[in-house]
C-alpha positions in Angstrom: 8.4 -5.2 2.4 10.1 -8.3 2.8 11.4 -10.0 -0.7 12.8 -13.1 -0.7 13.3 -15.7 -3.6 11.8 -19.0 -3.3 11.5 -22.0 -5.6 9.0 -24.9 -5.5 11.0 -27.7 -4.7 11.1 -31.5 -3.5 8.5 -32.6 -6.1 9.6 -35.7 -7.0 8.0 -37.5 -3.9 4.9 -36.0 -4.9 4.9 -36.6 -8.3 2.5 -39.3 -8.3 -0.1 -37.2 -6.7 1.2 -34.6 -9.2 0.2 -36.6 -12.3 -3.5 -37.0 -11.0 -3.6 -33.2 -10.2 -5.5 -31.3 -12.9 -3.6 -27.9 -13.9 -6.1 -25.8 -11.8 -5.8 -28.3 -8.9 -2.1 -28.4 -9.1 -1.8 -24.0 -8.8 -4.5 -24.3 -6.1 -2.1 -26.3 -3.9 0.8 -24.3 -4.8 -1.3 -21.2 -3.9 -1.9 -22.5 -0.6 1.0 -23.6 0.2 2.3 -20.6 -0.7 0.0 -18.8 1.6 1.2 -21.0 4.4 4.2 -19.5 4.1 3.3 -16.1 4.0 1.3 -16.5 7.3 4.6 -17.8 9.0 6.7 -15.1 7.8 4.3 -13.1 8.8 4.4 -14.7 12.3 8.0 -14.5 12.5 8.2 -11.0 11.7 5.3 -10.0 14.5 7.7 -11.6 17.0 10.6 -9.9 15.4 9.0 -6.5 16.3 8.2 -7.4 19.4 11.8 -8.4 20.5 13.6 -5.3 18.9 11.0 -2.8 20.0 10.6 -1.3 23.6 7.3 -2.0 24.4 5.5 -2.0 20.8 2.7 -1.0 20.8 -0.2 -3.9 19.0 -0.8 -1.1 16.4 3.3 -1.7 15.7 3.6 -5.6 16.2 0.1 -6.6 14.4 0.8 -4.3 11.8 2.5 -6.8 9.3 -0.1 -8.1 6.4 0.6 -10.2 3.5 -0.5 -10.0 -0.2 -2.2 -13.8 -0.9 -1.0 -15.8 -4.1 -4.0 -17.6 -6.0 -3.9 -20.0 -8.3 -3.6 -17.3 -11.2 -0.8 -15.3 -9.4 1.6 -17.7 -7.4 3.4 -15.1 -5.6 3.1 -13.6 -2.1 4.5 -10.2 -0.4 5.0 -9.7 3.2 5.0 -5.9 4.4 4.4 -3.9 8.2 1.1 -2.1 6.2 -2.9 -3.0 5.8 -3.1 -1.9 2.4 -2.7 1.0 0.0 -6.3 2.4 2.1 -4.4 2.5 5.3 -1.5 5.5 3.4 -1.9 8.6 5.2 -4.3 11.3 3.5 -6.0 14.1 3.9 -9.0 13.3 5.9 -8.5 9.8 6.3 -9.5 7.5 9.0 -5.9 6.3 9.6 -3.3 8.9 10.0 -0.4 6.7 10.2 0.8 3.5 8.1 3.2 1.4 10.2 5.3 0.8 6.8 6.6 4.8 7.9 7.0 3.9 11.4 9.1 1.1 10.8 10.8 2.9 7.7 13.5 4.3 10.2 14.0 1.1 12.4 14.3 -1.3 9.4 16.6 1.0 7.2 18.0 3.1 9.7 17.8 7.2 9.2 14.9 9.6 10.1 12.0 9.2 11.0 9.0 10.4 9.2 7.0 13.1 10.8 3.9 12.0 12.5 0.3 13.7 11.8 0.7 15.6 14.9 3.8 17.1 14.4 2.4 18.1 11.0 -0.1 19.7 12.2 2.0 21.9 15.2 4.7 22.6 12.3 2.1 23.9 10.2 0.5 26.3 12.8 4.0 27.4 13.9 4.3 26.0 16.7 6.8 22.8 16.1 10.4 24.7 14.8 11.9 23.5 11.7 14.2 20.6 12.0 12.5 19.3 15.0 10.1 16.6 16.1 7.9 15.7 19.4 9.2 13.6 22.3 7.8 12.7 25.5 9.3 13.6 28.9 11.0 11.3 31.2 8.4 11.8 33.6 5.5 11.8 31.3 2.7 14.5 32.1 -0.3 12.9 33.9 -3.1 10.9 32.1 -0.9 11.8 28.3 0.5 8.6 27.9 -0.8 5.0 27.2 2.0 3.5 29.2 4.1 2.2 25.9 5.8 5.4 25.7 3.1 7.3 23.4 0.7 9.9 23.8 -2.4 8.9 23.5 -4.5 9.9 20.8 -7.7 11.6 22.3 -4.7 13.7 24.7 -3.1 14.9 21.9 -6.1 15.6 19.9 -7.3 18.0 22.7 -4.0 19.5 23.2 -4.1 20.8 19.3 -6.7 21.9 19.8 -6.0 23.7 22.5 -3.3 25.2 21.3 -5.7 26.7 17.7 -3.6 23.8 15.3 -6.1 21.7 13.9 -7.0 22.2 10.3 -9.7 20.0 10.4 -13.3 20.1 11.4 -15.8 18.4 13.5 -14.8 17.4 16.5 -11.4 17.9 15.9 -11.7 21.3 15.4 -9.9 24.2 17.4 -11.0 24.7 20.8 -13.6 27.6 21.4 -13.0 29.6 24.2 -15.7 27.9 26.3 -14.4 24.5 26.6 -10.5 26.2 26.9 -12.4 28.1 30.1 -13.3 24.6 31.7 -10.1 22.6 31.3 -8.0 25.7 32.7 -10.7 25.9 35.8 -9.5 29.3 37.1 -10.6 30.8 39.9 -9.7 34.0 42.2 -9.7 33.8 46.0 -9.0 36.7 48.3 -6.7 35.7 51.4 -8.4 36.5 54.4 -5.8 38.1 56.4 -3.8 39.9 53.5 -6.8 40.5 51.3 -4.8 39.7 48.9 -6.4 38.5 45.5 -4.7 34.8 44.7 -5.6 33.4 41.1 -5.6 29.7 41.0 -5.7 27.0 37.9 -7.6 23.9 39.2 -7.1 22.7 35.8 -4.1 23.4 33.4 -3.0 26.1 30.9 -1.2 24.7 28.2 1.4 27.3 26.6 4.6 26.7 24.3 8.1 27.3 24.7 10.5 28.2 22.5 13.7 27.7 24.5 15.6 29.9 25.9 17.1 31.2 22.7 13.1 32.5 22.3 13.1 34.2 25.6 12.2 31.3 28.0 13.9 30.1 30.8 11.7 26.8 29.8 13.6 24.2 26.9 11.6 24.5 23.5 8.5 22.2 24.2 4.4 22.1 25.2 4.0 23.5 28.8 1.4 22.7 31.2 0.9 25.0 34.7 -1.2 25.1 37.1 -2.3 25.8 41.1 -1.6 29.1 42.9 -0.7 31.8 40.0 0.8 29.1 37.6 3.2 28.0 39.8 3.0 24.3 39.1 5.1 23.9 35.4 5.4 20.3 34.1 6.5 19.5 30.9 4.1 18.1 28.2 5.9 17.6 24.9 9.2 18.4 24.0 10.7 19.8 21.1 14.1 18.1 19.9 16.3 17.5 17.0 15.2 15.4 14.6 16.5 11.7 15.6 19.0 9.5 12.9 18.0 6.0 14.1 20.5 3.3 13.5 19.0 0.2 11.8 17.4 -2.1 14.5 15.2 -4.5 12.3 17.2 -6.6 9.9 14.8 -8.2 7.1 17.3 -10.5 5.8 17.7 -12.0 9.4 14.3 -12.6 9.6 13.8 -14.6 6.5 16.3 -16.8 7.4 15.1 -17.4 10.7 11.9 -18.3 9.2 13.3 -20.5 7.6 11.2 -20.2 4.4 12.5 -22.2 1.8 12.7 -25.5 3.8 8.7 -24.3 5.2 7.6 -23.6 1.8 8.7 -27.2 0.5 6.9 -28.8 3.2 3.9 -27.3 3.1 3.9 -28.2 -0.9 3.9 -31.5 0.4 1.2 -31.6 2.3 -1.2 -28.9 0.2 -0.7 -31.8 -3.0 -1.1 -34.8 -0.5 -4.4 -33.4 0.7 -5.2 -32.1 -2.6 -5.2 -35.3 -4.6 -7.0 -36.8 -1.4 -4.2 -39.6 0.2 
């Protein structure tokens, strides 16, 4: 949340407008202007996010809201969150609040878990201590080109892999629709009469690293073709990440600016107000 201090100021050039202001007329103006200035900041810090950030996503950069003053309450809050709906809870329709994402990049430290990685913790598939990343080479048709996996992919892949909790369709995967995104099939070669099993599709498996047996690192798996020869990399498992701080809140008040804004937007809110 952004918090900031500001004062009403640069009245006196106004006061004559002032003194044919009614009490409730005179709060409505200082409401709006107010407002004004909340909409700027909040303006400022979508631009803020979008410079710092590596391709932001619009969930990221649209995601600051601000709290409107009225005439009865002439104070204003700026924060990266809808509102106290949009928290994460069991069942909810939103499963992240931007507030967490940013958590780490404004403050610096670690970054919250996301629902996902709650979900492949729980069902023992995610180690302790560590959280998901994408590959370098991202596995076809998983990301949204921003450097996240898209939802409906990684919805499927829980699924898949028998760690959803939830039900609907977001439940685990029966064995039916696992049978028709693998695709296998058995041909015999001709010559050798050899039986070769192939994957059209893709068989997702986990790794635990080679400390669990694998010659894979710890991550989600995906192979395919000619006996499972074709292995690609889906999501990795690493260390938990300590972010330095990459969003600095105080900078971006003063870009704004916000003092000097607020006074001339009092201004004009009285002007128009008492009509001149």
């Amino acid at each position: 949340m952004i918090k900031t201090s500001l004062e009403i100021r640069g009245q006196k050039a106004v006061e004559a407008q002032l003194r044919r202001l009614s009490g409730r007329e005179a709060a409505q103006a200082h409401s709006d202007a107010m407002n004004d200035t909340g909409h700027q900041a909040r303006r400022v810090l979508g631009k803020e996010l979008r410079t710092e950030f590596d391709r932001p996503t619009p969930f990221i950069y649209n995601s600051p809201k601000f709290i409107p003053a009225t005439p009865d309450r002439l104070s204003i809050a700026v924060l990266p969150t809808i509102d106290a709906r949009n928290l994460p809870s069991k069942g909810g329709k939103v499963g992240v609040d931007p507030q967490h994402v940013l958590q780490a990049q404004a403050f610096g430290g670690r970054r919250a878990d996301k629902r996902s990685e709650v979900a492949l913790r729980r069902a023992g598939i995610l180690p302790a201590g560590m959280q998901t990343a994408i590959p370098h080479e991202p596995y076809p048709g998983s990301d949204d080109g921003k450097g996240n996996i898209r939802g409906p992919f990684m919805a499927q892949l829980i699924s898949y892999l028998q760690a959803s909790g939830e039900q609907g369709y977001r439940q685990n995967m029966k064995a039916k629709a696992k049978a028709k995104i693998e695709d296998r099939t058995t041909f015999s070669h001709i010559k050798t009469r050899k039986e070769l099993k192939t994957i059209r599709g893709r068989v997702y498996f986990v790794s635990k690293g080679i400390t669990g047996g694998s010659s894979l690192p710890p991550g989600i798996w995906a192979k395919s073709g000619t006996h499972g020869v074709e292995v690609k990399p889906v999501l990795m498992f690493v260390r938990r990440a300590t972010y330095v701080q990459r969003i600095d809140l105080d900078r971006v008040v003063e870009k704004a600016d916000l003092q000097s804004y607020l006074d001339r937007r009092v201004r004009y809110r009285i002007r128009k107000v008492a009509g001149e």
